[in-house]
Phi, psi and omega in degrees: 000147168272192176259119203291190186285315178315321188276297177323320156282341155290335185266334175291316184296343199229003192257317173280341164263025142287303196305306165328291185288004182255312154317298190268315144357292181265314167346266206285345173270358148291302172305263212343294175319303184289344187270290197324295166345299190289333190276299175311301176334302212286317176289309167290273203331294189296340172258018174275290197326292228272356172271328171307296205295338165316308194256004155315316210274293207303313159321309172308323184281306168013253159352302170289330175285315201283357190254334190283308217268347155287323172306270216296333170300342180265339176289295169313301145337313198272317196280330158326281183335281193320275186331308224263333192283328196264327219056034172292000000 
């Protein structure tokens, strides 16, 4: 005896949703791969961003001492003159 019609479409119907789910499968284990990809990327980029600001914050306080310390000499220069010009 063979295998009927019945059984062959049926075994055909389960050969084509193997394929399918097999399919979706290597899909979604590809997003994974590109999500995982990303989630690093993602990671670097931030600790690219939070060392720039590091070192911006770090310029800026620089930056303020070299402006405090340009005040005060003009403050002394300036407070000089003024002392030697009145005769204090």
């Amino acid at each position: 005896m063979g295998t009927s019609k019945r059984t062959k479409v049926v075994t055909s119907d389960r050969e084509k949703w193997d394929k399918v789910f097999g399919g979706l499968v290597k899909l979604l284990k590809n997003q994974q791969e590109q999500l995982e990809t990303l989630l690093k990327e993602r990671k670097i980029l931030e600790d690219r961003i939070k060392t720039q600001h590091e070192r911006w914050v770090s310029d800026i306080r620089l930056y303020d001492d070299h402006i405090l310390q340009a005040s005060l000499i003009f403050c002394v220069k300036f407070g000089s003159f003024w002392i030697l010009k009145l005769g204090f």
